[in-house]
C-alpha positions, 0 to 999 in steps of 0.5 A: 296820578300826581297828589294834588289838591286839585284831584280831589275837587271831582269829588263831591261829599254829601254827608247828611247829618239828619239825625234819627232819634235814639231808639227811635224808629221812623216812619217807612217811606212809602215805595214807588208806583211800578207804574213806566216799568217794562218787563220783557220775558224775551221768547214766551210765547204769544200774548202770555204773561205772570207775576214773578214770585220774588218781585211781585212785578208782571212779565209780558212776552216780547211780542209787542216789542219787536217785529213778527218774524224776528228771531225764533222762541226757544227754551233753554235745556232742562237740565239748567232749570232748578228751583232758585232760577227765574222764570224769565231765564226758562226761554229765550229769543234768538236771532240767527237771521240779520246782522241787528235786530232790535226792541223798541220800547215805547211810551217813555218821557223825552229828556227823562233817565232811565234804568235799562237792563238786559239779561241773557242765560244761553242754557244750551238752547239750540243743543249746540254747545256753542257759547256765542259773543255778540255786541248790545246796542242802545240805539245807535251807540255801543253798549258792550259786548255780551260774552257768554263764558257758561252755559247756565251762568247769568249775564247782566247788562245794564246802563242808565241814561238819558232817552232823547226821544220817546222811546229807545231801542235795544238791539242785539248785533251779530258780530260773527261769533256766535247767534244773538239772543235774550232772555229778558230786558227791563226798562225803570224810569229813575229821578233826574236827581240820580246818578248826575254823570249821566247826560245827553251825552254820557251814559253809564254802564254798570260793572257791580252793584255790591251791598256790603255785609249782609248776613245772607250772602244770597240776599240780593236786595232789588224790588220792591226794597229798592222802588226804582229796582236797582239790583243790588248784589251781596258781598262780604269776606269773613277772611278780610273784613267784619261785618256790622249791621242794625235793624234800625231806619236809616235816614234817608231822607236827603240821599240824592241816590235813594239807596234802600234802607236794607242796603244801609242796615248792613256794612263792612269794616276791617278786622281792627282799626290799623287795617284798612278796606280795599278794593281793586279791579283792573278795567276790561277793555272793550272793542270800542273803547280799550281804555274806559274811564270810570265813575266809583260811587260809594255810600255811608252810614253810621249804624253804631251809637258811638261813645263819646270817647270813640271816633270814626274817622278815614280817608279814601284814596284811590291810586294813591291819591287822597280824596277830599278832607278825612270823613266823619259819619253822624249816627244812622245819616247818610253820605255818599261820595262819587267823582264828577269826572272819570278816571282812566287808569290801567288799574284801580285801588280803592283804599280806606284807611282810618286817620291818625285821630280815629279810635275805630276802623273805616266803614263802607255799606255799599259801592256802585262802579260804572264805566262810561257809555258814549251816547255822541252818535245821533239816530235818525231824525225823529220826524223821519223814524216815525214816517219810515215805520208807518210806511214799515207796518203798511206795507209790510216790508220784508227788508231787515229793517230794524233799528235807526234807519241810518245809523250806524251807517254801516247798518243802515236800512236796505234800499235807504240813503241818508245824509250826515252832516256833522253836529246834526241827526241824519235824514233820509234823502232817498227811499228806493222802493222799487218792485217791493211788493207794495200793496194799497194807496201813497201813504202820506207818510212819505210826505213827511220824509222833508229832506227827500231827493229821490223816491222810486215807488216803481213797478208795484201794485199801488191803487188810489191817486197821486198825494199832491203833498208830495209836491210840498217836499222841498228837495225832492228832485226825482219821483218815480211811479211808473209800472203801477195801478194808480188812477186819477189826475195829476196832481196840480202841485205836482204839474207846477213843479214839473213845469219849473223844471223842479221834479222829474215826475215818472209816471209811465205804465199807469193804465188808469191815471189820466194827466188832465184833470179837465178832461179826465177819463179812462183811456181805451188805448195807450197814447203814442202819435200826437195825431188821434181821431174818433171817426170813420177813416174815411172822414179822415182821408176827405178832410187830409184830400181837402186840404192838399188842394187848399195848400196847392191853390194857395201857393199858385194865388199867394207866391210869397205866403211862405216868405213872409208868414213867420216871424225870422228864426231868431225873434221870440213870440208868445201871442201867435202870428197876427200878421197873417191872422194865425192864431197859433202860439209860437215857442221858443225851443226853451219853452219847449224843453220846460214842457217836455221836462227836457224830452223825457217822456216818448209817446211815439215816432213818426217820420217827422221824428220823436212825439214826446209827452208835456204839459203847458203852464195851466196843466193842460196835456199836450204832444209834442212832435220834435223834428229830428236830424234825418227828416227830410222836411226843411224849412219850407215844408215845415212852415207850410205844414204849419200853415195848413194846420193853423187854418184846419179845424175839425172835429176829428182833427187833432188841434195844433196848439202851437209850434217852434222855429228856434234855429235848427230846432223845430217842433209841433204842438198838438192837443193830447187826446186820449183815445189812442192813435189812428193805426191803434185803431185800424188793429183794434178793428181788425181784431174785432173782425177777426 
């Protein structure tokens, strides 16, 4: 790194010159409600819960925090048990299915920094001696890779952030090195005043929280010492350094970092004044990130009353690079200097040496080192994870759905699809739920799902009615419901956009919903042939008689009836053929499609060709009968026959609505009736009589 003054412009120096009185102690600062800290016992059964002995703090059970059937509780071997370890390291949860399983944390304040850490002590649970490595993710970016290198050593992890939404997930990935698992995870909310490299954007995980120079070297000052529980672990070296302490009250009133007066009564200083402290590490790459950069917080106070002819003043340097003007301290005040961009080098050296002026050796109370968490990958939007987990817990899904729904993309939930367009959270655009098993009504939810194209709720067991809602989703293209117990009409919304050739609406095997909401009840039969009757036979057969001999003596008395009936095949007409006084409508083969929703519903097949279901503009139901390429009914047949059943009507005699002379294309428009087909109730009557 090149010497220059610009290197030290990152830096800021917050010297705080309050000055206690001398001998004068001051009034304790208050601590902080607890009140938004969680704390997890990772694998205590049921709803069990205590008060840990040394924080005072209340450990619940994971269990409102993750799903029921993730992971299994264990215990760790007894004889990693002994009297100075938490209980919160006694048990685990481990997680030998799925490849992510996650904890939500709820309840949190959207934009807010929080403190989030995550502890793991394997104690041979599962008596395998197998020491797993597997990857910690917060939300849906990288967090680190938990490698557990002891049996009954401790492994922290810990990151400060900002949540974007209000709550935040922590999920344990499988990496294929060995089972996840957990013992612990805590959530603090910090001022947005702490630690200002951490944005939106930018995280922080932490490598080492050191108080320097306490007396007791297994001392480690957390909460309630430090209100925000801030673990601060201790650290000295007799061989290196001296240590200083005093029982006096730090003023620590214009600390932006707030660090606990226990942690500023002690610090380190060089055996004498020509020495300087240092500190060296070298990074630990990480999978995604092999070159990490870093951010070094240090902290200062002046805990001796200095002479007037003594001076404490140093520079800091870092890689050989000086860092702002030499630093003078002001008795019992506090100061604290961190950089504001990161460093990225192949290793580190912090040096503090004493300035040429200074009649006393450099000082140190406390040092904070992170390195940076990217936090650029945008989870799911929010609207959509809070519709897919409604529709998660009502139905009970199965599928490892854990974490974000769609990110990473390689984690993406089962039977989802999702779009991701730069710069933008992904959405969900299509929910394939398919023979799932689900139970009960159409939630709602899927109405809130607005970037939706295509939802398959075939083959299940789902009661209740059509959610018109669902018509208000703007890109929704296919909506499949077929193969389930749903009852009632179809919903106006839907029929609309059916009609506009928007939505291709699936509704087949749905034995009590009915399609017209004017005349709906439940059907006696499945509807196949457009021709249906509710009368004796025979009726039937008398009606069909008269009418063959009304078509005969027409056309002896009327040669020219045929010719000049219908309009020419290449002319459009909505109003029925007032010429000859029929009454009928007549379709273009457009028309026709736009009914049908391009032909995509069969009711059956005769010999004229294929019946198709479809709905007029007004939501009513009809039955289209389309001539196919091998009947044999030409044109003149087929204008007759429309000519008899324009001029028929009876009771028992399916109605024609209209019909189609497009071209090649011909077609007939019948009224849909319910009651099932003419042979469907020959065989219902043979079986009754059988």
């Amino acid at each position: 790194m090149e010497q220059s003054t610009a290197a030290s412009r990152p830096w800021l120096l917050l010297l705080c010159l309050a000055v206690a009185a001398t001998g004068g102690v001051l009034q304790a600062r208050a601590q902080l409600d607890s009140k938004g800290f969680i704390s997890v016992d990772c694998g205590l059964p049921g709803k069990a819960s205590y008060v840990d002995g040394g924080t005072k703090l209340s450990y619940v059970s994971d269990a409102g925090f993750i799903d029921d059937t993730a992971g299994a509780n264990q215990n760790i071997s007894g004889q990693y048990i002994r009297p100075q370890l938490s209980r919160r390291y006694h048990d685990v949860r481990s997680f030998p299915d799925g490849t992510r399983n996650c904890y939500t944390l709820r309840s949190l304040v959207s934009g807010r920094k929080y403190l989030v850490r995550a502890a793991f002590l394997y104690g041979d649970y599962d008596g395998l001696g197998r020491l797993p490595v597997f990857d910690l993710h917060l939300g849906v970016n990288y967090w680190q890779t938990v490698n557990v290198s002891t049996p009954g050593f401790e492994v922290t992890a810990e990151a400060i952030v900002v949540v974007p939404d209000d709550f935040v997930q922590v999920c344990l990935v499988n990496t294929g090195a060995g089972t996840p698992f957990i013992s612990a995870l805590e959530l603090r909310p910090l001022k947005m005043k702490f630690y200002p490299q951490v944005n939106l954007m930018q995280g922080l995980v932490l490598d080492v929280r050191l108080n320097l120079g306490p007396a007791d070297l297994t001392d480690i000052v957390r909460y309630p010492e430090d209100p925000h529980d801030r673990v601060w672990i201790p650290w000295a070296d007799p061989k290196e350094w001296m240590e200083i302490s005093t029982t006096k009250q730090v003023d620590s009133e214009y600390d932006d970092f707030e660090v606990p007066t226990a942690v500023m009564q002690t610090a380190v200083t060089p055996l004498n004044a020509s020495m300087k402290l240092e500190i060296t590490w070298d990074p630990v790459p990480q999978p995604h990130d092999l070159s990490p950069g870093y951010f070094i917080i240090m902290h200062f106070s002046e805990l001796q009353l200095l002479p007037s002819n003594a001076l404490r003043e140093f520079d800091i340097n870092i890689n050989g690079v000086r860092l702002s003007e030499a630093i003078r301290l002001v008795y019992l005040g506090v100061g604290v200097i961190f950089n504001e961009k990161p460093y990225q080098d192949g290793n580190y050296n912090i040096s503090i040496k004493a300035t040429a002026n200074s009649t006393l050796p450099p000082i140190l109370n406390a040092l904070e080192l992170f390195s940076i968490m990217s936090m650029t990958n945008f989870g799911t939007d929010s609207r959509d994870v809070s519709a897919m987990t409604t529709i998660k817990t009502k139905y009970h899904v199965e599928k490892n759905w854990m974490g974000d729904p769609c990110a990473p993309k390689t984690m993406a939930w089962e039977k989802l699809m999702c779009s991701y367009d730069t710069g933008i959270p992904p959405r969900i655009r299509s929910v394939n739920l398919s023979s799932s098993g689900l139970n009960g009504d159409i939630s709602p939810s899927f109405a809130d799902l607005k970037a939706l194209q295509h939802l398959d709720l075939s083959n299940n067991n789902l009661t209740g009615t059509i959610l018109d809602t669902l018509s208000q989703l703007p890109l929704l293209k296919i909506l499949d419901l077929s193969g389930n117990q749903l009852s009632g009409s179809i919903p106006s919304g839907i029929l609309k956009r059916i009609q506009d050739g928007s939505l291709n609406l699936r509704y087949d095997n749905n034995s009590n919903l009915c399609t017209n909401a004017n005349s709906c009840r439940p059907a006696k039969m499945k509807s196949k042939l457009p021709i249906y009757v509710g009368a004796p036979i025979v009726i039937i057969v008398v009606i069909v008689s008269v009418a063959l001999t009304l078509f005969c003596l027409l056309r002896r008395k009327t040669p020219g009836l045929m010719k000049n009936s219908v309009k020419p095949q290449n002319e459009t007409r909505n109003d029925g053929d007032t010429s000859l006084g029929l009454e009928t409508r007549r379709f273009t083969y457009n028309e026709i499609e736009r009914i049908t929703n391009n032909l995509q519903q069969v009711l059956g097949k005769g010999g004229f060709g294929y019946v198709y279901d479809g709905f007029l503009e007004d939501g009513t139901q009809v039955a289209v009968k389309i001539r196919s390429e091998s009947s044999n009914q030409g044109d003149k047949e087929f204008l007759a026959e429309v000519q008899i059943l324009t001029r028929i009507h009876h009771k028992n005699l399916v109605s024609l609505i209209g019909f189609c002379k497009d071209g090649v294309h011909m077609a007939l428009v019948y009224e849909f009736m319910s009651e099932g087909t003419l042979q469907d109730h020959i065989e219902e009557t043979e079986m009754q009589d059988a």
